[in-house]
N, C-alpha and C positions, 0 to 999 in steps of 0.2 A: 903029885898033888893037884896041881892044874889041868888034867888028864879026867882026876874025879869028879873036880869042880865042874867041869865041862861037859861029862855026862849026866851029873847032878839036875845040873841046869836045863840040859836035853829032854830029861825024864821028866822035871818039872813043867816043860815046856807042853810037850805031849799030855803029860794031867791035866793040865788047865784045857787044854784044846778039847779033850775026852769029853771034859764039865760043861766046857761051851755048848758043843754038839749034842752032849745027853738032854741040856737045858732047851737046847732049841726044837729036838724033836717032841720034847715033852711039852712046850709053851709056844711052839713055833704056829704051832696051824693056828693055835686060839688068837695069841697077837697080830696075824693077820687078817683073821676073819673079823677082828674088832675094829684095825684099820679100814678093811674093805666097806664094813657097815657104816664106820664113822663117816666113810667119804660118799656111801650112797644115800647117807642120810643127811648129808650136808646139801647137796646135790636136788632131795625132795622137796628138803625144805623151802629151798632158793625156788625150787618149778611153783610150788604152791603158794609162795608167798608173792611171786610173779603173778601166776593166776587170781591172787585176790586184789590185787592191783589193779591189775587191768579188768576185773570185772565190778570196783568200784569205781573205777575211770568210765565204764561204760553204764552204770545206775546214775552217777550225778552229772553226765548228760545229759540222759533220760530223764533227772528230776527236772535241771535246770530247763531242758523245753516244756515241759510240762506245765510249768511255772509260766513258761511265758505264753502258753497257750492259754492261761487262765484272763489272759489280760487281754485276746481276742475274743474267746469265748470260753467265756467261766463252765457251760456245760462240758464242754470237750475238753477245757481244761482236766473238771474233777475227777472226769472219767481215766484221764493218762494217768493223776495221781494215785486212782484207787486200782490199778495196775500196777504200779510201782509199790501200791502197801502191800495188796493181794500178793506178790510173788514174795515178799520176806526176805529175809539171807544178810541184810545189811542195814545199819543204821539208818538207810536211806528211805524205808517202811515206814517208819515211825516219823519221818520227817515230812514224810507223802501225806501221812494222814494229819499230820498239823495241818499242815498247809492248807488240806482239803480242810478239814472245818474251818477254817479261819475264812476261807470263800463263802464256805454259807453263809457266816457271820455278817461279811460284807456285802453280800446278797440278801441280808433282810431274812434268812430261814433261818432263824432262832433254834428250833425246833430240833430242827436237822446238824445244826452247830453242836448242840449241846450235846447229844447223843453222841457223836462222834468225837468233841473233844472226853466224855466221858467215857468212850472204851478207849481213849489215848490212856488216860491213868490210868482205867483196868489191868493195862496190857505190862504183865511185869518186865515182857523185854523189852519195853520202851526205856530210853535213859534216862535218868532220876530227874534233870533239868526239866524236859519236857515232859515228865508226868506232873510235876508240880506247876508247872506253866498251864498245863490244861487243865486242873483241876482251878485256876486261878480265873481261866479263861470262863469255864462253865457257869463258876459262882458269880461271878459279875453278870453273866448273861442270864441269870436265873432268879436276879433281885428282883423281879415284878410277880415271877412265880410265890414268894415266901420266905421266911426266915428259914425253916426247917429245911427248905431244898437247897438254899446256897449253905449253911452250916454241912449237911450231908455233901455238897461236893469240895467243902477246904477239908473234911476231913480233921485227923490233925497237924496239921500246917499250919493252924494259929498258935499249936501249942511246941511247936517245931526248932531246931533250932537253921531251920534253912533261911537263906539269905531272903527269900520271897514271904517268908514271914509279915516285914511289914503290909503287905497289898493283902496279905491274910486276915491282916487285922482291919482291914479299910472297909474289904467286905464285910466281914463281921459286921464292922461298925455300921455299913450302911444299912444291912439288914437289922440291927435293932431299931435304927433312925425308923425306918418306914414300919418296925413293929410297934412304935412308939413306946420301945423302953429307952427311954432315955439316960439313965443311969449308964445302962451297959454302954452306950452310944459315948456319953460324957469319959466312961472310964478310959477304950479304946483311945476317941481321938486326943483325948489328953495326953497319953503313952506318947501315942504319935508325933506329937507335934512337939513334945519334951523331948525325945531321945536325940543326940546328936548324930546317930547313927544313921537318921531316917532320911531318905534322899528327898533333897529342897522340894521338888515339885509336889512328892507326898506331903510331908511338913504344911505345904501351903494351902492345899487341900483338906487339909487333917486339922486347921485351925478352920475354916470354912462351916464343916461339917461338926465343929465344935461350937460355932455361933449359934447354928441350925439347933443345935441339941439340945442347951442353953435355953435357947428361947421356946424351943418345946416344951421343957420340964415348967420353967414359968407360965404356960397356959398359953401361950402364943397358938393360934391354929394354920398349922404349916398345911393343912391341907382345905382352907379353907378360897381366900381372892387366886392362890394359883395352887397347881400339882406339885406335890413333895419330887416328884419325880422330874417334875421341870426343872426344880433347883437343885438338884442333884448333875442333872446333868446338863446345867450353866457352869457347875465349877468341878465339875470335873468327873467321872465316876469311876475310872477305871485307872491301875498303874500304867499311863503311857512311857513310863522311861524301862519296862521288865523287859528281861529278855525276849529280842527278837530270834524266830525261828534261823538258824547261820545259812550264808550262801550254801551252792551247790558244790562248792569248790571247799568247804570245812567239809574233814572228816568227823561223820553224827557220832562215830564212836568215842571223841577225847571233849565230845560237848563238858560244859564246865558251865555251873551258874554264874550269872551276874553279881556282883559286890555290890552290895547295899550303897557303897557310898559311891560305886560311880554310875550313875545314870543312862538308859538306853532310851534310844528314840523304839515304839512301838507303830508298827504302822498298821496293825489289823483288828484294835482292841474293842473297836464296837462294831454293832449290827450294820448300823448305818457307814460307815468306815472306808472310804475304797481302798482298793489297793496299792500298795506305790502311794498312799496319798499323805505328809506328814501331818501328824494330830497334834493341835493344839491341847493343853490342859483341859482350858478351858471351851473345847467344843467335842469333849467326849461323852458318852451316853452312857445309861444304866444298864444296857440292854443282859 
């Protein structure tokens, strides 16, 4: 009996063996060719993710001197940065061409600012922060142009639910102020200056610009002993606390907007502006 068992067992042993071997020639090359792929693709991934490393380690060098070129010579500066948008490939493109308009801005070319912060929001591979940044940027810069041309560059951002909203509605407002509707002007900065959400330094300006509006509609002639545009830009005309464009050292890919409630220092927000140079509220321009 222990004789049968034994070669029972033997026999069994060798079926299972048969199973193993029939299985492995029939599944064996596949399971290895899967391993083998898995680890050459593990292996690519790792080179290329290497490679985009160090070829954003070598773009925001390239921006950050660029940058500082701007501050010896703003010419030679714009030209590095319109090098760095021209070649494309990385967040760093879109951050090139901020930058560059923001120099013309503070170089007094209007003109040339605007244009260029308006193919930033054309441009859909720019990140959503800084298309609305520059759309924010244009419309402030375009309030002596008209109503209809700052309106055309928020787009709808007034009607938006992004954080840059309120500086949406400042423009607005300001372009009714100097369309002399007063009504829409009264509706805005009232929002504004009600909502608790709205960052102090807007609020304070958004009551300002609600005096101004107020006394319009009473017959007051705001453009009469001085320029509507001079008072405007005594107390303030632009959001100096919006997002600043981030160092050279932020990846432009994980940009993220500003919170409404907490407040940025802006350092490039009017024509007359320089660079590096911090802005009072109250010494920003319409431009």
């Amino acid at each position: 009996m222990a004789n049968e068992d034994s070669v029972l067992k033997e026999v069994d042993q060798e079926l299972a063996e048969e199973r193993q071997w029939s299985a492995f020639r029939k599944y064996g090359p596949a399971v290895i060719g899967a391993s083998a792929a898995l680890v050459i693709g593990v292996g690519a991934w790792q080179a290329i993710d290497a490679a985009r490393v160090s070829a954003a380690n070598k773009e925001a060098l390239q921006f950050a001197a660029a940058a500082e070129q701007l501050i010896e010579n703003p010419t030679e500066g714009r030209a590095a940065l319109e090098t760095i948008a021209n070649d494309g490939g990385s967040g760093y493109a879109s951050l090139a061409q901020f930058r560059r308009a923001a120099s013309f801005a503070a170089d007094g070319d209007r003109a040339a600012a605007i244009e260029t912060f308006t193919a930033i929001y054309n441009d859909g591979g720019t990140p959503k922060p800084l298309r609305e940044l520059a759309q924010l940027r244009a419309a402030y810069l375009s309030l002596q142009d008209g109503r209809d041309v700052v309106l055309e560059h928020l787009g709808t951002l007034p009607n938006s639910d992004s954080p840059y909203k309120p500086y949406a509605d400042e423009a607005a407002g300001l372009a009714a102020l100097k369309a002399e509707d007063y009504e829409t002007a009264l509706s805005l900065f009232s929002g504004l200056s009600a909502l608790p959400s709205t960052p102090p330094p807007l609020a304070q300006r958004a009551n300002e610009y609600l005096a101004l509006a107020v006394a319009g509609k009473a017959g007051v002639n705001l453009t009469g002993k001085f320029a509507l545009d001079d008072v405007i830009g005594a107390v303030g005309a632009t959001g100096d606390e919006i997002l600043t464009p981030p160092a050279a050292n932020v990846d432009p890919l994980e940009l993220e907007p500003a919170t409404e409630e907490t407040p940025h220092n802006h350092d490039e927000t009017t024509s007359h502006t320089h660079e590096n140079e911090a802005v009072e509220p109250s010494e920003s321009g319409n431009e």
